[in-house]
C-alpha positions in Angstrom: -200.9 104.2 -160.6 -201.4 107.0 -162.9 -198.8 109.2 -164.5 -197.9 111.7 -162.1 -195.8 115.2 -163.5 -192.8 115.6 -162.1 -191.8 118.5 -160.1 -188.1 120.5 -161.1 -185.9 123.1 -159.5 -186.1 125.8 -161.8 -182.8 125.5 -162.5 -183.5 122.1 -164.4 -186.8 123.2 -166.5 -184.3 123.9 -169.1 -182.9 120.9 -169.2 -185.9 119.2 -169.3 -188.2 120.8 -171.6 -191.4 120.8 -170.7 -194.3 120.4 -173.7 -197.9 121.8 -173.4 -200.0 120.8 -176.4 -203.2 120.2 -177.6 -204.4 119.4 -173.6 -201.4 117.0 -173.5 -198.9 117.7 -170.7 -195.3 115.9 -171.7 -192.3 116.2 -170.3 -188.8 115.1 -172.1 -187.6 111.4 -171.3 -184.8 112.7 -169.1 -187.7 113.9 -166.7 -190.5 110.6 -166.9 -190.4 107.2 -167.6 -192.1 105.7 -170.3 -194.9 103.6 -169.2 -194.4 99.6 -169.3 -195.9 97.3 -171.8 -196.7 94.7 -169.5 -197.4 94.2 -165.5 -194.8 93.7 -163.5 -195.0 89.4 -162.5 -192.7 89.8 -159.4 -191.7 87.0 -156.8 -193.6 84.1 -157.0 -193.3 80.0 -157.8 -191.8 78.3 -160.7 -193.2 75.3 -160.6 -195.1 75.1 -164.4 -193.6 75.4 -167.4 -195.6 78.5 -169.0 -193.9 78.5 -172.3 -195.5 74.5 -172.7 -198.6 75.4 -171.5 -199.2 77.8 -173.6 -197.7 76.2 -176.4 -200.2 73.5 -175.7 -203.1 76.2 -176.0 -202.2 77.0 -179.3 -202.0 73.6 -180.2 -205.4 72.9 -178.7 -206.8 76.1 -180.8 -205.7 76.6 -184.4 -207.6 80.3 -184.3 -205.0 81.2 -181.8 -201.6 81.6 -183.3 -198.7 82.0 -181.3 -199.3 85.6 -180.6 -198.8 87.9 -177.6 -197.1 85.3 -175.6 -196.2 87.7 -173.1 -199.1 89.2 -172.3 -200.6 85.8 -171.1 -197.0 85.4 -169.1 -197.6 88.5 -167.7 -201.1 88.7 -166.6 -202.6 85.1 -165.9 -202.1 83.0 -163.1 -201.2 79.9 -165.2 -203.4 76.1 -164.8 -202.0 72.7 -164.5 -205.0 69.9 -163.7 -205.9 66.4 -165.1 -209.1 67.4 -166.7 -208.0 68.3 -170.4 -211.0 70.1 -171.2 -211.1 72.1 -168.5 -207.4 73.1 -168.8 -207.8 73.6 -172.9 -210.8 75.7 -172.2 -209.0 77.9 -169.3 -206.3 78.9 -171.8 -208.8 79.8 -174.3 -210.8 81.7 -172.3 -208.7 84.1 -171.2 -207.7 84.5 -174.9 -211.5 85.7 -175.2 -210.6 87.8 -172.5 -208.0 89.8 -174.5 -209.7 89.6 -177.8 -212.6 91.5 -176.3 -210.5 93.9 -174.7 -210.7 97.1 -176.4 -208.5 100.2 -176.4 -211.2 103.1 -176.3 -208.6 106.2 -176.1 -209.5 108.5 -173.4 -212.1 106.2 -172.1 -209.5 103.7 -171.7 -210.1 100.4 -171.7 -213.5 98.6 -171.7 -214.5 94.8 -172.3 -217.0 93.6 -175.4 -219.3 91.0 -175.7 -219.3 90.7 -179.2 -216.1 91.4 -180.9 -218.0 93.1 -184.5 -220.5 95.7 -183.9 -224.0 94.9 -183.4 -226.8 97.4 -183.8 -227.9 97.3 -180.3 -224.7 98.2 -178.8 -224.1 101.6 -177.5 -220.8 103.6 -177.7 -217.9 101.6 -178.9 -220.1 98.6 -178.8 -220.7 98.4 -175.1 -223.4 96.3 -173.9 -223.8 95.9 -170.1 -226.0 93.0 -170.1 -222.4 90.9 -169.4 -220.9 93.7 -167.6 -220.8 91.8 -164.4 -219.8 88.4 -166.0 -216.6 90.4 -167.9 -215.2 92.4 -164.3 -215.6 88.4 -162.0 -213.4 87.1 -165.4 -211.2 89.9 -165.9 -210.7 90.5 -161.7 -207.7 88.2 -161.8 -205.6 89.7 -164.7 -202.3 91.2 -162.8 -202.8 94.0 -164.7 -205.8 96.1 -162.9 -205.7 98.7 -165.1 -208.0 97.2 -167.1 -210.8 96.6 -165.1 -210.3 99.9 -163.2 -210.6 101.5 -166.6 -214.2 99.5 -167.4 -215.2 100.2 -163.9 -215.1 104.3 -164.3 -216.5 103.6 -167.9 -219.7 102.7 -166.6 -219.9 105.2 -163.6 -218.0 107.9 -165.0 -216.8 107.8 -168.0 -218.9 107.2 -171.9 -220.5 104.2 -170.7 -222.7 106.5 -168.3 -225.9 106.0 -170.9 -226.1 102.9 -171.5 -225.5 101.5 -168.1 -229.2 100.3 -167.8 -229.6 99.2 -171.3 -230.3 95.8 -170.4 -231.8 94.8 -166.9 -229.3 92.3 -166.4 -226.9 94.2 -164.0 -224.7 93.8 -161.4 -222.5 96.1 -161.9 -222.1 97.2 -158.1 -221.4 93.8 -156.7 -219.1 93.7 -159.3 -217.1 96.4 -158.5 -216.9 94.8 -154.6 -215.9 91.6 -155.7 -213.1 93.1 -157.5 -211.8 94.7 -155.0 -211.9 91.5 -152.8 -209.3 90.3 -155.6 -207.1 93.6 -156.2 -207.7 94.4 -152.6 -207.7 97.9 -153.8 -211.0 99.1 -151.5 -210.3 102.9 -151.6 -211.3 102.7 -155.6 -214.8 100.7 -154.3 -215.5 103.5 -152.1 -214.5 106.4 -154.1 -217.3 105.2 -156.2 -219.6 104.4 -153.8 -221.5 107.9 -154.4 -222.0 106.3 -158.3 -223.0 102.8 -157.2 -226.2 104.4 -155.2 -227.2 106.3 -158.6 -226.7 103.1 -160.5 -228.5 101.4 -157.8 -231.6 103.7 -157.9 -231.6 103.7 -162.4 -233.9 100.9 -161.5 -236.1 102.6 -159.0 -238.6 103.2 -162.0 -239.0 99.1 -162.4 -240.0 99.1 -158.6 -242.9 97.9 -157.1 -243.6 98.8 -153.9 -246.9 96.7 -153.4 -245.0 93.4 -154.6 -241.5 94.8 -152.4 -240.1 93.7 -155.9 -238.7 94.9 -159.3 -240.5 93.9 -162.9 -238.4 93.6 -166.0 -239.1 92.4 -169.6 -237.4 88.9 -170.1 -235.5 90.5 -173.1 -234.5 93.3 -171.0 -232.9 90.6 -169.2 -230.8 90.0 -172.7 -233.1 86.6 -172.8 -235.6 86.4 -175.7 -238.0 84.2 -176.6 -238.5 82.2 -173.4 -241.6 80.7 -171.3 -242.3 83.8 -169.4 -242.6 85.6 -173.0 -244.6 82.5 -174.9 -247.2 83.0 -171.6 -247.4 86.9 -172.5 -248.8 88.6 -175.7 -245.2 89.3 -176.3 -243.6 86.3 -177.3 -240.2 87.6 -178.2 -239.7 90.3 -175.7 -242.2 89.7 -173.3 -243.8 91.9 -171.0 -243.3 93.2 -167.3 -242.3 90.6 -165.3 -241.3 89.6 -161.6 -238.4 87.7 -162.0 -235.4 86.3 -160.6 -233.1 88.2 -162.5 -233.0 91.8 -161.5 -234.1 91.3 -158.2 -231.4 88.4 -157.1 -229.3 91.6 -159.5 -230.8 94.4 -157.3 -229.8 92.3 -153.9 -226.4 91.7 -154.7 -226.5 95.6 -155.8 -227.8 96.5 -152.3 -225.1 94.4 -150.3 -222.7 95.5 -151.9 -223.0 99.2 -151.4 -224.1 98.2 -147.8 -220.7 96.4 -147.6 -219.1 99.2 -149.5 -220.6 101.5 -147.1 -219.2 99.8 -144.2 -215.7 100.4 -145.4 -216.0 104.0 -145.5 -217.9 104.8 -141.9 -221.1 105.3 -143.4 -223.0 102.9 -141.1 -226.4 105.0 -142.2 -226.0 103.9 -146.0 -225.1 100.6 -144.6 -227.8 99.7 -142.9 -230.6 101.3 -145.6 -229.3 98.9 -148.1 -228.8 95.9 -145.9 -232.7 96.8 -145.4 -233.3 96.5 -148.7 -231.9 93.9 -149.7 -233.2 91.7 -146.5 -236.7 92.5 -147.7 -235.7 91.5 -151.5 -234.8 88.6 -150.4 -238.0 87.5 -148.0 -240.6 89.1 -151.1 -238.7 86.8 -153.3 -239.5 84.2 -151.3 -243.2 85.1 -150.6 -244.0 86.0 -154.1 -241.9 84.0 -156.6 -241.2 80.7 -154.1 -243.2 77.5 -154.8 -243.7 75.7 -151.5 -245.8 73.1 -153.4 -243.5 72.7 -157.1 -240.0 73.7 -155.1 -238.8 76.3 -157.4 -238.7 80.0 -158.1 -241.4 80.7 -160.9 -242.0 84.2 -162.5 -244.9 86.1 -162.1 -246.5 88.5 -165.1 -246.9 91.7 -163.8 -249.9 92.8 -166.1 -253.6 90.8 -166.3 -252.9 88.7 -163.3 -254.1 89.6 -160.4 -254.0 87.0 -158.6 -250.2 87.2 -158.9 -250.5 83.2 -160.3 -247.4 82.2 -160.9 -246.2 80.6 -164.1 -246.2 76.6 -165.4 -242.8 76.5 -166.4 -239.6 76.2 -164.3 -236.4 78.1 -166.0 -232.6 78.1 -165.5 -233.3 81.7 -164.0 -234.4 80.2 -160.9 -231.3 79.2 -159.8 -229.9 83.2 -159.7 -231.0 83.6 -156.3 -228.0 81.3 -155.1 -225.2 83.7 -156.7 -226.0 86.3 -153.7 -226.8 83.4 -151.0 -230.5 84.4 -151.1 -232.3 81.0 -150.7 -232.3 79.4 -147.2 -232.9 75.9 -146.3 -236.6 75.5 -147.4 -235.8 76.7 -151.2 -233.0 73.9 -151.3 -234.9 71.0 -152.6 -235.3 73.3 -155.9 -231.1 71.6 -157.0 -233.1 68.9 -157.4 -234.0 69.8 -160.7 -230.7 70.5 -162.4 -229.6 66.8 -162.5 -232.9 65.2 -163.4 -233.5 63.9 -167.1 -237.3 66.0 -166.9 -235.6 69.3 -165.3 -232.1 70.7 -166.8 -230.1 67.4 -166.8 -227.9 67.4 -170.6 -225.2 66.1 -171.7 -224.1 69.6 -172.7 -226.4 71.8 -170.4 -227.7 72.9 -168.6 -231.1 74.0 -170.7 -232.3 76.8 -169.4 -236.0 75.5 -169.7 -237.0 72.5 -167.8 -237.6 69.4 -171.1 -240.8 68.7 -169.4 -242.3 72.3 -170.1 -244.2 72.1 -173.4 -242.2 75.3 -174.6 -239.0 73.1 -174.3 -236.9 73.9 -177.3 -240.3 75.5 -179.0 -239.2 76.9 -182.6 -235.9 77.4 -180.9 -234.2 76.5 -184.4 -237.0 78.0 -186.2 -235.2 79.0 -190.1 -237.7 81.7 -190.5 -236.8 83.6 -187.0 -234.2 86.0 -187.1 -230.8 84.7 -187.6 -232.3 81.0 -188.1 -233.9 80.8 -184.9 -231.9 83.2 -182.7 -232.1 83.7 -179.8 -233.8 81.5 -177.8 -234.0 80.9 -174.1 -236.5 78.0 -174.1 -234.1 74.9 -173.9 -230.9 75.9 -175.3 -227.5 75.9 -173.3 -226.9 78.8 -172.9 -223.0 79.9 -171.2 -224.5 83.0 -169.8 -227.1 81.1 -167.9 -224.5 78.2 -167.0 -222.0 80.3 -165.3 -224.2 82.0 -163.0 -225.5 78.6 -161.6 -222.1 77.0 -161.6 -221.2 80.3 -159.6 -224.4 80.0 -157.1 -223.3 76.1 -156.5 -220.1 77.1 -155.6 -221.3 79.9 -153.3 -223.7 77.1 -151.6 -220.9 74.6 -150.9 -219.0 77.0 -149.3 -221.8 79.0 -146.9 -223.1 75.2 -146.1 -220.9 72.5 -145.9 -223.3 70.5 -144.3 -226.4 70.7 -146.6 -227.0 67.5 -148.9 -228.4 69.2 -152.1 -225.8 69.5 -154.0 -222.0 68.2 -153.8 -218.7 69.0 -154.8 -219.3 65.8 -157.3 -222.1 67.4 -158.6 -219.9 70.7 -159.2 -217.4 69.0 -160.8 -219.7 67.3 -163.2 -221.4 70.2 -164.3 -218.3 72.1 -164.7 -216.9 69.6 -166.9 -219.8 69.3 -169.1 -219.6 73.6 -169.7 -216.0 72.8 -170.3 -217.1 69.9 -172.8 -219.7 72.3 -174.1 -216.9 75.0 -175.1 -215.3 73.1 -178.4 -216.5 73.2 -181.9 -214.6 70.9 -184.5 -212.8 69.7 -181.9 -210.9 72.9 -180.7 -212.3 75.3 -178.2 -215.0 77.7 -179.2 -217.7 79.6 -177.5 -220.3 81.4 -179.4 -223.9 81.9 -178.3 -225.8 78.7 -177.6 -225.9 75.2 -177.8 -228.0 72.4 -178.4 -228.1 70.8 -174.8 -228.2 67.3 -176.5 -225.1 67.5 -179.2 -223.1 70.1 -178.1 -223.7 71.7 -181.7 -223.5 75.6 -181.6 -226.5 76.6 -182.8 -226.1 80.3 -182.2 -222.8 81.1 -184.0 -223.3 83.6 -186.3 -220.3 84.8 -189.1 -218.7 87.8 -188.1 -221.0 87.9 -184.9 -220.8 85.5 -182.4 -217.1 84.4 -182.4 -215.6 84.5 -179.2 -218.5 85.5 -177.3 -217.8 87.1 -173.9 -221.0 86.6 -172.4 -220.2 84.1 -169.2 -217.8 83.5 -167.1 -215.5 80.1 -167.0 -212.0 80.9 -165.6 -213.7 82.2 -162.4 -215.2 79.8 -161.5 -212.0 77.5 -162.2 -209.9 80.0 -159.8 -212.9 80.5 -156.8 -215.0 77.0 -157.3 -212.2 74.0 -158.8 -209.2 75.6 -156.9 -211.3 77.2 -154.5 -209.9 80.8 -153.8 -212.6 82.6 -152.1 -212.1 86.3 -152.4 -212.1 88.6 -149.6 -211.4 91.9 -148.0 -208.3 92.1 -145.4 -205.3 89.6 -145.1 -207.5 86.6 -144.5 -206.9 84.2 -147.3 -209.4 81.3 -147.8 -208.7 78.6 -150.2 -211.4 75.6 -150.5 -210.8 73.5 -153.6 -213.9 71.9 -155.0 -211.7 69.5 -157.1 -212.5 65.9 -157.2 -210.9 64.0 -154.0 -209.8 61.5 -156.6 -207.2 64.0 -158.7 -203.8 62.8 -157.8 -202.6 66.7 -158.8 -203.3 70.4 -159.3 -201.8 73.5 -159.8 -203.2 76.9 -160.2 -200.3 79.0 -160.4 -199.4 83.0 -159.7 -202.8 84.2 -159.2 -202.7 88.1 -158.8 -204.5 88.6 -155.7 -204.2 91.6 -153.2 -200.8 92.8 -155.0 -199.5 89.1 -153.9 -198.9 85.8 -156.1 -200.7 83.3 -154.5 -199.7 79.7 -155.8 -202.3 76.8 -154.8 -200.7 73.1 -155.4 -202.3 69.9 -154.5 -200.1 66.6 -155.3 -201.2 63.5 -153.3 -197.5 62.0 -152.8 -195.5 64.8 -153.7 -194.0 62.8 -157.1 -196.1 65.3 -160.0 -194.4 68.7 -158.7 -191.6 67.4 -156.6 -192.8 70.2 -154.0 -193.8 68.0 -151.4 -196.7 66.2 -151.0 -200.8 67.4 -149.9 -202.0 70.9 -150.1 -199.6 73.5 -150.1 -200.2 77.4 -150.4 -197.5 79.8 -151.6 -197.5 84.0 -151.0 -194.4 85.4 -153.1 -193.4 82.2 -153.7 -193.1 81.3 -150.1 -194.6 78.6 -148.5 -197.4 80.0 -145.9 -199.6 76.7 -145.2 -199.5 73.0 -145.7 -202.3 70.3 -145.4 -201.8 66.6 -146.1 -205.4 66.5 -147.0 -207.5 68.3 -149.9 -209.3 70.3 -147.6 -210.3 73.9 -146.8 -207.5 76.3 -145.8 -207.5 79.4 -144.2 -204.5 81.7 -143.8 -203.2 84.9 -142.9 -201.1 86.6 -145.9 -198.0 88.9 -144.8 -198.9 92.5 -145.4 -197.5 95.0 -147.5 -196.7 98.3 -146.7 -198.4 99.4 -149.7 -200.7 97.3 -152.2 -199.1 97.4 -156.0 -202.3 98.5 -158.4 -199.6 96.9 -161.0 -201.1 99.5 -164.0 -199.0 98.5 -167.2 -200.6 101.2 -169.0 -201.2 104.8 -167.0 -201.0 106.9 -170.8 -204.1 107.2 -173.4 -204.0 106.2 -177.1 -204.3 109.4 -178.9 -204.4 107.5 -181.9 -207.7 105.3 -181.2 -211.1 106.1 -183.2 -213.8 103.5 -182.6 -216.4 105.4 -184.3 -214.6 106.3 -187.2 -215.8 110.0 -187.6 -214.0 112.8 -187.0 -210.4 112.9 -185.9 -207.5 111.1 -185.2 -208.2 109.2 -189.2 -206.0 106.7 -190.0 -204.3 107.3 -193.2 -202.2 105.0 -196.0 -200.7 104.9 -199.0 -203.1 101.4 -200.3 -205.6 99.6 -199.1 -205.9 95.9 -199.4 -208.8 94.0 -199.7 -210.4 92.6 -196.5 -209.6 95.7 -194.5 -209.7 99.3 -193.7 -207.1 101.6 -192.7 -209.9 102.7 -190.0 -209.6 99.1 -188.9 -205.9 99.5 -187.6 -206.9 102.3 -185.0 -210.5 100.7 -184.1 -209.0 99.9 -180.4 -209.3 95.9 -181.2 -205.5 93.4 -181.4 -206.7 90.6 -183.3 -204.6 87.9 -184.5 -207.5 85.8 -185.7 -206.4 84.0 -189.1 -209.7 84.2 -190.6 -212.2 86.1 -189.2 -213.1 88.1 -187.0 -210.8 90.2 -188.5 -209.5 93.9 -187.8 -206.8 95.0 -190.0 -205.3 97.4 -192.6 -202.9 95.5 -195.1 -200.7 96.1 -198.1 -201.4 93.1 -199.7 -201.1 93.2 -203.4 -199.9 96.6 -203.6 -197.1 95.9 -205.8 -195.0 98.9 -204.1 -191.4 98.2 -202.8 -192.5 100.2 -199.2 -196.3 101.0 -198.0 -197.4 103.0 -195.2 -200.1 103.4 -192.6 -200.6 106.4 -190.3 -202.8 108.7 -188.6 -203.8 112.3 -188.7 -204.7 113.7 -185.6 -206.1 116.9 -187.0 -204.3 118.6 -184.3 -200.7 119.0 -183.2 -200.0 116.4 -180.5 -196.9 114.8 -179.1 -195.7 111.1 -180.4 -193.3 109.2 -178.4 -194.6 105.7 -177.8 -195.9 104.4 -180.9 -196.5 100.4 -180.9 -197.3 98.5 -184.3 -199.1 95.3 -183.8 -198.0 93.3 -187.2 -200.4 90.8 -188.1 -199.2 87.2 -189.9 -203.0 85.9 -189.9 -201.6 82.2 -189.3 -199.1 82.8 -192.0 -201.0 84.7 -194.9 -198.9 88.6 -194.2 -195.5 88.7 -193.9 -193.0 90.3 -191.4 -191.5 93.6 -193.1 -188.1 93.6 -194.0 -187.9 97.1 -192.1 -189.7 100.1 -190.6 -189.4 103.9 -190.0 -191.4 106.2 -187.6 -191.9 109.2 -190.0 -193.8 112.7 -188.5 -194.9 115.9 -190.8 -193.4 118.9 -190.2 -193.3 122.0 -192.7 -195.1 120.2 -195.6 -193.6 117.1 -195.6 -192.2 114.1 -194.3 -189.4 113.2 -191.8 -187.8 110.1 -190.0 -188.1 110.3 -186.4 -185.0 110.9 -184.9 -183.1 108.5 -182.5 -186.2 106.5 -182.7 -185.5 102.7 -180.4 -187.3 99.6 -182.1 -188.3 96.5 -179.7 -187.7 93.9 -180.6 -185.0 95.4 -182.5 -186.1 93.1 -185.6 -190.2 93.3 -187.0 -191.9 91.0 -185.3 -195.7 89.3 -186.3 -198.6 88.6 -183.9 -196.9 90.7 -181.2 -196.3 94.7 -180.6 -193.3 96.3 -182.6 -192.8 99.3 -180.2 -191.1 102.6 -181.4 -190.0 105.2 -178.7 -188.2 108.3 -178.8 -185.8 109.7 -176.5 -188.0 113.4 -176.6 -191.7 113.6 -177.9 -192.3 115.7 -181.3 -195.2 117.0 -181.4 -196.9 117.2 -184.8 -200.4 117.1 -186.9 -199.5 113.5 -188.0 -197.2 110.9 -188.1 -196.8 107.2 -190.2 -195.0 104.2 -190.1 -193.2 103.0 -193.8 -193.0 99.7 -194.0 -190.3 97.9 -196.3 -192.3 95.1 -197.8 -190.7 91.2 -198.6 -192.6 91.3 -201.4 -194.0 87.6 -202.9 -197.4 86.3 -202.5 -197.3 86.1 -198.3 -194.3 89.2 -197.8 -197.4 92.4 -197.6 -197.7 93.5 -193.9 -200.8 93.6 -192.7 -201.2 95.8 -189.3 -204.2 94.6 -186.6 -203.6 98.3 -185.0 -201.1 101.1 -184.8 -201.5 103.3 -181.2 -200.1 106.6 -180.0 -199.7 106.7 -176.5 -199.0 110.2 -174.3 -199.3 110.8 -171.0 -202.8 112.0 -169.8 -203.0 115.7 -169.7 -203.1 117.6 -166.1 -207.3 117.9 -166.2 -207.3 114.3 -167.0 -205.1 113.2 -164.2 -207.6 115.2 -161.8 -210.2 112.8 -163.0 -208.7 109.8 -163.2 -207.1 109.6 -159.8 -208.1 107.7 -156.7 
């Protein structure tokens, strides 16, 4: 819920001071509340310990130091299951969700893919190629803020431009699917006017002989693979019917049907539900083997004959994300478990091994970046998640088909989880080698904690078996191996409800009684001695909690580093900018990536870091995220919020400090009781001094309420 001003007799405007500055409405504390750090959990089961559990993740990744504990308590529905890998790469994973969350100021927040900047990325180092891969991860955080935030980035916010960088794109079934989880649908239709422009960026790729879209393969964020070696364009390729935006463009077109639906417009809903029906048969008719059993791409230019290709890719299996496949194309799940198709003990590849461009020059030295980036063999998460989700999908539309299993799901979600570790703790960078696991895309301050998959969905809607949907209908269908004695997937945000699933074959793991049991608010709603499919009807609320931690912008935040707000210091340590500190990104990391001004070697009993805004604007909630870097900066004896007034500096009065002590690897929040509005404000810091006692700050934030034109825009 955003901030909302507060309406006063006149009789109390006095009293309560109302600020109007720089396009920032404030009013004085005794009028607003200041805006929680952290989601609200409420009622729900305490069955898992989540302090072990995520002591355990720490202890399973090194990289992540005990840092932000609360935020994880706050915003994850927290994983208990027999499969070690799985459960160390769950906890991980949604650490690569936070460390890719970025604080864009007015934009507000938005998700990354790669955590430094790459050259290709567009404004604040956006990409949208993994767009739709970020919003099904980041759907279950409590807090939907986030997501709502990314969401209106792309439709209506920055992100507008480079929405169709890169044809991979599902952004409107995204948006849907979210809502299924938040069950917020008024946000979905408010934007359904934007999803039909987003929809129709594509109309230029269009065919209307074929009934189907072209793209380039590296459009597609997929370089150097078959359908490009077959072209004059090896690395990028050349128009192409694929797959890829097509099985994109159909989940696009049933979604805004869907969307549609929801809001009366049964015209809209029955055009796209047109389109996408004849997608799905021209799919079928053009890119469908009868013969080979598998969806092939087609070049678009020089062949007109429409041949298709020689070469069967990972790709293929995209259709079954959106349920577009019927019974004939079944056979093609054939491939994924045979030792000539996409069978590897860390796969799948995402080229068949008996293709002769299987692994071709894929760790070439003299290609760029040793061989990157190759989508001719290599395991590749992206590619992985989106079949793992299709298989899913599959088991639950047909039960009773024989292609695939929940065995074979379970397999091939343990072997991604197995995929996820490098030197023994978890790790996902770009690709693999299907054969040894090795990461062979995994470039220095590049690829670390690469958010280009999903994992954690498909834990929550595939293992446990959660199936989103719109309404009170709840539908859980856990894929999990009949022979686990015990799981638990605990507090998972869903429709402003926790919903606790918990399967224990005797009852003598949890002590909750034995079979399947499904919790609402921490009450139990329905029971099963079997692990079996579910369905349920949740109590209603009388209104759904959005559950928005964080409704005020970060006037201090300047991801592009021109211009105003600048941070400013005293010193500047080595390995690190004051810029860094107000760049949007928390990182703890020990080594790298890193994002962080520091003090070390200064030399000086106190340092400071600040920032200019280059305009007068109110301060009241300033939060200090103190870095330790496993150990290598130390916690500051003391602090003071200072602001500039007439030429020179001043401590903030009555300023409140939580925790009340400095704290590392965790926000150090400073509020005032009234806002003061200045041109620029600092923090001194009293150092420890000794090798390890220089603070180090990973960012400093300004947060104000949005001003009253903002709150116009921003509302739904």
């Amino acid at each position: 819920m955003r901030y909302r001003p507060t309406l006063l007799p006149k009789w109390r405007i006095a009293a309560a001071t109302l600020f109007l500055t720089a396009g920032f409405l404030v009013l004085s504390a005794s009028a607003q509340n200041l805006p929680r750090l952290y989601p609200e959990v409420g009622a729900g089961t305490q069955i898992l310990n989540h302090n072990r559990l995520l002591r355990r993740a720490e202890l399973n990744d090194p990289s992540w130091y005990p840092s932000a504990l609360d935020w994880y308590k706050a915003n994850i529905p927290f994983l208990d299951v027999p499969d070690k890998d799985i459960q160390a790469v769950y906890y991980y994973r949604w650490s690569v969700v936070k460390r890719n969350l970025r604080n864009t100021g007015k934009d507000g927040y938005i998700s990354t893919e790669f955590i430094p900047p790459v050259g290709w990325g567009n404004i604040f180092n956006s990409l949208n190629d993994a767009a739709g891969h970020h919003i099904y991860e980041d759907r279950w955080l409590r807090d939907q803020g986030y997501m709502n935030d990314y969401e209106k980035f792309w439709y209506t916010g920055s992100g507008i431009r480079g929405a169709h960088h890169f044809s991979a794109d599902w952004l409107d079934d995204a948006v849907l699917q979210r809502a299924k989880v938040s069950g917020d649908v008024k946000f979905a239709e408010d934007l359904l006017p934007k999803l039909i422009t987003q929809y129709h960026g594509w109309d230029k790729h269009f065919d209307a002989d074929m009934g189907l879209y072209w793209s380039i393969p590296a459009d597609d964020a997929m370089e150097w693979e078959p359908a490009g070696y077959e072209s004059s364009k090896p690395f990028s390729g050349v128009p192409t019917y694929r797959t890829t935006l097509n099985s994109y463009q159909y989940g696009n077109a049933m979604a805004i049907s869907e969307v549609a639906k929801l809001t009366g417009d049964t015209a809209t809903a029955k055009e796209f539900a047109d389109k996408a029906e004849a997608l799905r048969k021209n799919m079928i008719k053009w890119l469908w083997d009868p013969q080979r059993q598998f969806f092939y791409d087609v070049l678009k230019p020089d062949n007109p004959t429409h041949k298709r290709l020689d070469t069967r890719e990972q790709v293929g299996y995209i259709p079954w994300y959106w349920d577009i496949p019927g019974a004939a194309q079944l056979p093609a799940w054939k491939q994924l478990f045979d030792p000539q198709g996409f069978a590897a003990k860390y796969g799948p590849t995402t080229t068949e091994r008996r293709s002769h461009w299987f692994m071709y020059q894929a760790e070439d030295p003299r290609g760029w970046d040793g061989g990157c980036c190759h989508w001719d063999g290599p395991s590749w998460p992206f590619a992985t998640s989106q079949t793992l989700t299709g298989m899913a999908n599959l088991l639950n539309a047909d039960p009773h088909q024989t292609a695939v299993t929940e065995a074979d799901y379970n397999k091939l979600l343990h072997t991604y989880a197995a995929t996820q570790f490098k030197d023994g703790h978890p790790w996902v960078a770009e690709a693999a080698d299907p054969d040894t696991g090795r990461w062979i895309y995994d470039a220095v301050d590049h690829s670390e904690h690469y958010f280009h998959s999903s994992f954690n969905d498909l834990v929550i809607t595939g293992l446990v078996g959660l199936r989103p949907e719109l309404g009170r209908t709840l539908v859980v269908n856990p894929l999990a191996p009949k022979t686990w004695d015990y799981f638990c997937l605990e507090n998972i945000p869903y429709h402003g409800h926790n919903i606790t699933v918990l399967w224990d074959r005797d009852g003598k793991h949890y002590n909750h009684g034995a079979g399947l049991q499904i919790f609402q608010d921490g009450k139990l709603i329905a029971h099963t001695a079997k692990l079996e499919k579910l369905t349920v009807t949740m109590a209603s609320t009388e209104k759904l909690a959005t559950n928005i931690a964080h409704p005020w912008i970060n006037a201090a935040a300047n991801l592009t580093g021109h211009g105003y707000p600048m941070a400013i210091s005293d010193y500047n340590g080595p390995q690190g900018s004051p810029r860094q500190a107000i760049d949007g990104q928390i990182l703890y990391d020990q080594y790298r990536p890193a994002s962080r001004w520091t003090a070390f070697g200064s030399g000086n009993h106190e340092d400071w870091l600040g920032v200019d805004f280059g305009k007068p604007t109110p301060v009241q909630d300033v939060r200090i995220y103190l870095d330790g870097a496993g150990g290598n900066f130390g916690v500051p004896k003391s602090y003071t919020l200072q602001y500039w007034d007439s030429g020179a500096w001043k401590d903030a009065p009555n300023q409140q400090h939580t925790p009340a002590q400095p704290a590392i690897d965790q926000v150090n929040r400073v509020t005032l009781p009234t806002p003061i509005t200045t041109t620029k404000f600092r923090v001194m810091f009293t150092n420890k001094g000794g090798p390890y006692g220089y603070v180090a700050v990973t960012e400093l934030e300004s947060w104000v309420p949005p001003s009253a034109e903002d709150q116009r825009n921003t509302e739904h």
